[in-house]
C-alpha positions in Angstrom: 233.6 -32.4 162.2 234.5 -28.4 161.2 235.7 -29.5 158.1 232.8 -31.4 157.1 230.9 -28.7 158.3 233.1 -26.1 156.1 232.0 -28.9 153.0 228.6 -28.3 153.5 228.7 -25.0 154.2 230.3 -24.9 150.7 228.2 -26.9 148.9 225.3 -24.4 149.7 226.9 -21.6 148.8 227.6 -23.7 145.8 223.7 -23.6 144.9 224.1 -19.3 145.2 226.6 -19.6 142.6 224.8 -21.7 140.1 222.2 -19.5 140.4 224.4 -16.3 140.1 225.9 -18.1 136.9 222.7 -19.7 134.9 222.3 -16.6 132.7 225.8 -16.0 131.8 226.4 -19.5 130.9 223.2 -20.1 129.2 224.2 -16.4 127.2 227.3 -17.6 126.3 225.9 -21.0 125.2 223.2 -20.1 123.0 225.4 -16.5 121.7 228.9 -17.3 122.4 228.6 -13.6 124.5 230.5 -13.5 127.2 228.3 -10.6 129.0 230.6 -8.5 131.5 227.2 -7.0 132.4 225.7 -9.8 134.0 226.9 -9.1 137.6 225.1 -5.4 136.9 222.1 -7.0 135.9 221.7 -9.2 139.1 222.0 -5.8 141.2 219.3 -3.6 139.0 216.7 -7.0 139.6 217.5 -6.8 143.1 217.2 -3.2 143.4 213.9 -3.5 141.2 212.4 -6.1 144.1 213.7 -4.3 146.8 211.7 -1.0 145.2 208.3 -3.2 144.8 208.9 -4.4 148.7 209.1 -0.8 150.2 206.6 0.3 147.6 204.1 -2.1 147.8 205.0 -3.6 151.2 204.7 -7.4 148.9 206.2 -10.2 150.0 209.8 -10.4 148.5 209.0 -13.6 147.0 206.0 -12.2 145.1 208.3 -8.9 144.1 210.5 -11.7 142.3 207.9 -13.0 140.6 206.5 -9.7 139.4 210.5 -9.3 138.4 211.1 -11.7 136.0 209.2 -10.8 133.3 210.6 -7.2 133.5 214.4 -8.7 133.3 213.0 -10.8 130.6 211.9 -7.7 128.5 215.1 -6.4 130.0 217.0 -9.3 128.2 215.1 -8.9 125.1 215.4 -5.1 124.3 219.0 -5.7 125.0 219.5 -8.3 122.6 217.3 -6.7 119.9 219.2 -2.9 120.5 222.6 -3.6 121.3 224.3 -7.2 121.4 222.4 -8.3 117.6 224.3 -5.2 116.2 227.4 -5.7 118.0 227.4 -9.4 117.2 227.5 -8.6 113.3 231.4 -7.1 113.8 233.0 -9.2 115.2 233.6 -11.2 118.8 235.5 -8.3 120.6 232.6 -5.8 120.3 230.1 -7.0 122.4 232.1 -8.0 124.9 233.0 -4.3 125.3 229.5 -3.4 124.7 228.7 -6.1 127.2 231.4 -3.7 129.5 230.0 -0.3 128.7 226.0 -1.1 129.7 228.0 -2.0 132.9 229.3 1.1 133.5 225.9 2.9 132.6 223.9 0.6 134.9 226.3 1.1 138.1 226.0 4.8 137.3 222.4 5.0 136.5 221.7 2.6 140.2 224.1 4.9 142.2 221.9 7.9 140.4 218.6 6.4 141.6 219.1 4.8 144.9 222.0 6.4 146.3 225.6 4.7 147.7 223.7 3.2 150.9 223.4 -0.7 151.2 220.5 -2.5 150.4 219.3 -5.9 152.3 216.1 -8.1 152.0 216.8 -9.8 155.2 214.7 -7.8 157.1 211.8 -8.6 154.9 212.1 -12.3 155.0 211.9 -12.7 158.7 213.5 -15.4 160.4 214.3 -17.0 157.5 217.5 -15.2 157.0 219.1 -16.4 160.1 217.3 -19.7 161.2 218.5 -22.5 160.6 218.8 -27.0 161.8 221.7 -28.8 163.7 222.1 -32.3 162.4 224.7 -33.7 163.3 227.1 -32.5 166.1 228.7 -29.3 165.1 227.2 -29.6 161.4 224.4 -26.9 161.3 222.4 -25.7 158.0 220.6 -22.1 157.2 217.2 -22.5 156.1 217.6 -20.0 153.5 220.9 -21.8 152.2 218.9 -24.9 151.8 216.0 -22.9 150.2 218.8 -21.5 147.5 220.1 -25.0 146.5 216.9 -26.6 146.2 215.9 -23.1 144.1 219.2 -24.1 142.5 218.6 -27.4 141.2 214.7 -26.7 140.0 216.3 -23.8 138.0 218.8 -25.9 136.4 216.7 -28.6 136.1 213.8 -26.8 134.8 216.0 -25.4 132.0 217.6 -28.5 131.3 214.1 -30.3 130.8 213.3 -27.0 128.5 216.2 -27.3 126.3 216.0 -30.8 126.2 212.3 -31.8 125.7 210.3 -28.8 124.4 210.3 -28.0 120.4 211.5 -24.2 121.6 214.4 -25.5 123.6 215.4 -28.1 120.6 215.2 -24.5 118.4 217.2 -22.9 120.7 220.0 -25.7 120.7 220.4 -25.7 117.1 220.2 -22.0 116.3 223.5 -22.4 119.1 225.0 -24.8 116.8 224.6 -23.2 113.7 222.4 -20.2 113.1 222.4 -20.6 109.5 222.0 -23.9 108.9 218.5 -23.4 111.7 217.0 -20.7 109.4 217.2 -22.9 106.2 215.0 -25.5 108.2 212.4 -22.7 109.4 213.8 -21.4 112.7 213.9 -17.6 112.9 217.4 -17.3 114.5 216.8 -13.5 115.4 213.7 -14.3 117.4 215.1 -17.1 119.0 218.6 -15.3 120.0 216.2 -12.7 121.5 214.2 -15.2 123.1 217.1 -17.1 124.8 218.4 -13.7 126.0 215.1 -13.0 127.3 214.8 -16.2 129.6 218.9 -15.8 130.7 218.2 -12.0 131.9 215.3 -13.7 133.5 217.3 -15.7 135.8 219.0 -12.8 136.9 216.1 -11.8 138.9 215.9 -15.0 140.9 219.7 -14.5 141.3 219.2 -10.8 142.3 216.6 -11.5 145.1 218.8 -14.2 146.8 221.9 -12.0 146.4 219.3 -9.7 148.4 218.2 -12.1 151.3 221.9 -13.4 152.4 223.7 -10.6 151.6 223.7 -6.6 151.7 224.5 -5.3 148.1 225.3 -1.5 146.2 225.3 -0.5 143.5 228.6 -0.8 142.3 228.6 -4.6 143.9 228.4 -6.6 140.5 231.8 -7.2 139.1 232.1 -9.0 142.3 229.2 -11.3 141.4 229.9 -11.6 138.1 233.5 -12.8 138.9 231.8 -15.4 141.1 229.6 -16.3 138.3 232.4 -16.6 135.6 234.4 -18.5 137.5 231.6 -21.1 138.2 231.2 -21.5 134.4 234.5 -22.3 133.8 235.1 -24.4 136.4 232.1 -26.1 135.7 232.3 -26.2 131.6 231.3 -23.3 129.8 227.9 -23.5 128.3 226.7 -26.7 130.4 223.8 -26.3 132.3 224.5 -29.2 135.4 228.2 -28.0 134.6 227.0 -24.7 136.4 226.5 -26.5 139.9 229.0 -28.7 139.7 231.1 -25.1 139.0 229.3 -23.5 141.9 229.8 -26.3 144.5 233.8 -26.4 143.7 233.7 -23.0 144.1 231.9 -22.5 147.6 233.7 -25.7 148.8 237.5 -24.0 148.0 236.1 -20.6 149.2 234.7 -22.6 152.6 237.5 -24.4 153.1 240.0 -21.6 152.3 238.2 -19.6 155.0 239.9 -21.8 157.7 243.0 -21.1 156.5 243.4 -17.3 156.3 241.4 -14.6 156.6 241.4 -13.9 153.3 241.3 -17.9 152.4 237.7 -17.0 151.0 238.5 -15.2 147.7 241.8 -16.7 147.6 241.0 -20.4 147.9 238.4 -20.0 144.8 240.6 -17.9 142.6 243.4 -20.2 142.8 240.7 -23.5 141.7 239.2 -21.5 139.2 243.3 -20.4 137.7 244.0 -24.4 138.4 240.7 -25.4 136.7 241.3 -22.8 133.5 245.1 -24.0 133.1 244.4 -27.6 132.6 241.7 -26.5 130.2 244.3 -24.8 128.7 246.8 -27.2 128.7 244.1 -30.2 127.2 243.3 -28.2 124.3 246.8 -27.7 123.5 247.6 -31.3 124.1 244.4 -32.4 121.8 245.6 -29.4 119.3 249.2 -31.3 118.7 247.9 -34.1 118.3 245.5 -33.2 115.8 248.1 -31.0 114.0 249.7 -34.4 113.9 247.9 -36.7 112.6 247.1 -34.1 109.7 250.8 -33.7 108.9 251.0 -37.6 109.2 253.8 -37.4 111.7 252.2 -39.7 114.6 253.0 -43.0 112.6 
């Protein structure tokens, strides 16, 4: 019965992890950006609701709300200033611009609010430690189940987005082919801003449930972002339902692991996400051979 508990366990801290890795795969998706920033960008939304509770003594739930736009004009101004001119050289250059706005955000948070650690917890009541027993030693946090539900609307929101609105069909094809959008009447700069917009969005929801389960610094997103990364590629890079599927493999090796060894946690997950990545690897070679193959005429 621990192990099934350590599965569940995992497969809520699976729903943290889609959520932590929505943006960056929905950047990389739409820009083919792989944005080493992300992890950053979850703390500053964080530190921005955190600010607005002990400001405004607001409800943490409303200080995301009043969040997300600002991440989204965040997103956009980012797009629009830095990654549309870094895209025009090249793929390497916004990925280290992507890595210097990094550094300047964990410099400029540890210049505003200090080294000490930061917590919503206290804010949210008992909702950051209560919790249901179901079955025998099988228990459940109420704010873990309040993260995967926030999860799957977030992913499924998006998914319906993308899929069923004239916007989302506009950002699909300006992902496909930029230029080939903009000779049917999309306006592929607007767009690209757009979609950065609404994946710096996310990061707010991310950032205020990084908040509530967890006490964060300013210096704690390359942590998060590994999280995220490896969630994408676990889960398919650019998929949106890939994401949880990434996310619950990920918590369930990092649960499981945990029983193992101390350090089973961040063990356990790296070595799925180097397993995962390798047999990636090793299909597109396969499927590369045999292509080179049949071109050369040599699999007759």
């Amino acid at each position: 019965m621990t192990w099934i508990n350590q599965v569940v366990q995992g497969v809520l801290l699976g729903g943290y992890y889609a959520v932590l890795a929505c943006g960056l795969s929905l950047m990389f998706g739409v820009m083919r950006i792989i944005n080493l920033a992300h992890g950053d960008l979850v703390v500053l939304a964080a530190f921005i609701i955190w600010l607005i509770v002990e400001q405004s003594g607001a409800s943490p739930f409303v200080a995301t709300l009043i969040t997300l736009p600002v991440m989204a004009l965040i997103g956009w101004a980012l797009q629009r200033g830095l990654l549309e001119r870094s895209l025009r050289t090249g793929m390497l250059v916004p990925v280290l611009t992507t890595f210097g706005l990094a550094i300047v955000l964990q410099n400029a948070m540890l210049q505003a609010f200090g080294a000490d650690m930061r917590a919503l917890a206290p804010q949210i009541g008992d909702l950051a430690f209560a919790g249901w027993a179901i079955v025998g030693e099988i228990h459940v946090g109420q704010l873990s189940i309040l993260i995967f539900v926030a999860a799957v609307l977030l992913l499924g929101g998006l998914h319906i987005f993308l899929r069923r609105t004239a916007f989302g069909r506009q950002i699909r094809a300006t992902a496909e082919d930029a230029d080939v959008a903009e000779l049917v009447g999309v306006n592929a700069r607007a767009t690209f801003a757009a979609a950065a917009a609404l994946a710096t969005a996310t990061t707010a929801l991310a950032g205020a449930l990084m908040a509530m389960r967890a006490a964060y610094d300013p210096y704690s997103g390359p942590v998060q972002l590994i999280f995220a990364f490896e969630a994408v590629v676990i889960g398919g890079i650019g998929s949106i339902w890939g994401t949880l599927v990434g996310g619950i493999v990920l918590g369930v090796a990092q649960s499981l692991g945990a029983q193992f060894h101390a350090q089973g946690f961040l063990l356990a997950g790296h070595a799925v996400f180097l397993a995962v990545l390798a047999g990636r690897l090793l299909v597109d070679r396969i499927r590369s051979g045999e292509g080179l193959q049949r071109t050369l005429g040599l699999d007759s």
